[in-house]
C-alpha positions in Angstrom: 75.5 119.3 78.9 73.4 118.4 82.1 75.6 116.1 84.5 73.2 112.6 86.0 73.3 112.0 89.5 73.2 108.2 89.1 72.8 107.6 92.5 69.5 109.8 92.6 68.7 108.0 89.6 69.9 104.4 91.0 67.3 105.3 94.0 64.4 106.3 91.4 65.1 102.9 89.2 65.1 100.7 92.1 61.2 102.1 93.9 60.2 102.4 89.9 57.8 99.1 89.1 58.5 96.7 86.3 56.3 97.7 84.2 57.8 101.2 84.1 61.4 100.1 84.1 60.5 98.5 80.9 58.4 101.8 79.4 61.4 103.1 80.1 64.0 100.2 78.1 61.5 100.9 75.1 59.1 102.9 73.9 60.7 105.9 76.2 64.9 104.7 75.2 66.0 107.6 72.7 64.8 109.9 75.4 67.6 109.0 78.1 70.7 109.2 78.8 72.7 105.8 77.6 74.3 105.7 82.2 70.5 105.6 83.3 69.6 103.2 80.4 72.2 101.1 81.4 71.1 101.0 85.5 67.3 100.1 83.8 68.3 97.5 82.0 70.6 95.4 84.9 67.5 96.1 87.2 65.4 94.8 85.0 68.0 91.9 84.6 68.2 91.1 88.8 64.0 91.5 88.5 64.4 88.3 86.5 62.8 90.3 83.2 64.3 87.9 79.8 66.3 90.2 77.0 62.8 88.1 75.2 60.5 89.9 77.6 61.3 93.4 77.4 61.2 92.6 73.3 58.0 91.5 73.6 57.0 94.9 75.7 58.6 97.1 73.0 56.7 95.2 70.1 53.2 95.6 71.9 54.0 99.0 73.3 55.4 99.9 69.8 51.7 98.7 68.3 49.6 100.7 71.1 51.2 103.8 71.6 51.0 107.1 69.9 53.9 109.2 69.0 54.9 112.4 68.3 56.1 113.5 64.7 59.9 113.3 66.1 59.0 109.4 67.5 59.1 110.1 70.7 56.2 108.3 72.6 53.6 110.5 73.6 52.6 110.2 78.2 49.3 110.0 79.5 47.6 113.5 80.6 47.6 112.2 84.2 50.1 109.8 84.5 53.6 108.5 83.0 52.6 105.5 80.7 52.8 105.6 77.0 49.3 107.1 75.7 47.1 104.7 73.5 44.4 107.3 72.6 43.7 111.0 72.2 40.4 112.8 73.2 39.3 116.0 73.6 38.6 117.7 76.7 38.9 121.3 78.7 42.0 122.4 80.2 40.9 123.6 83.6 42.7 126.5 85.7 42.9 125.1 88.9 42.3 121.8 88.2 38.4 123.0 88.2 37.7 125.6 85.9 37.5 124.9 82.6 39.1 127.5 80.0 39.3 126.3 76.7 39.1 123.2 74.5 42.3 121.1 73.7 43.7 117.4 73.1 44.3 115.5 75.7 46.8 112.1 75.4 45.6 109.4 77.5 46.9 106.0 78.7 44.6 102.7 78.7 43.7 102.7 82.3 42.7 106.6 82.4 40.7 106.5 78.8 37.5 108.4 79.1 34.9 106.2 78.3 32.9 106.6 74.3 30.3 107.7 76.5 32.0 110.4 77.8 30.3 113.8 76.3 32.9 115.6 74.0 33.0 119.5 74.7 32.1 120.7 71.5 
């Protein structure tokens, strides 16, 4: 079993913003360790967040976000918030190059538009 460096992990929690801390509490929990779970949810306590407002993040994330067949939430393609839609798209060597067709999860703010052409 993998040993946490909580203080690498204090660090991390502490520059992380609220809005993650509180992916994190929720829709992300049964992926982390119960030590780093615990740091989350007192920062989240000194940022002022209500045990009320991180249920009411887990109930919206909970109605948004996609998940895998085990239930683990599924990450945006380009960043680390919970993915709200799925699209297709080319995986590209090199960032440029596209190679072949596949899904792509997505979160809210990097969506491709509906007018966005699909590659197939």
């Amino acid at each position: 079993m993998m040993q946490v460096d909580l203080e690498r992990v204090r660090a991390n929690i502490h520059k992380a913003s609220t809005e993650d801390l509180l992916d994190r509490a929720t829709v992300y929990r049964d992926g982390m360790e119960a030590d780093a779970l615990d740091l989350i949810e007192r920062e989240l306590r000194e940022r002022g967040v209500s045990w009320d407002a991180i249920a009411e993040h887990e109930h919206k994330r909970r109605q948004e976000t996609l998940f895998d067949a085990d239930g683990v939430a599924l990450k945006c393609h380009k960043c680390s918030r919970p993915a709200v839609g799925e699209s297709w798209d080319f995986h590209r060597m090199w960032g440029l190059l596209p190679v072949f067709p596949r899904r792509f999860a997505w979160c809210a703010e990097h969506r491709p538009s509906q007018d966005t052409p699909k590659p197939f």
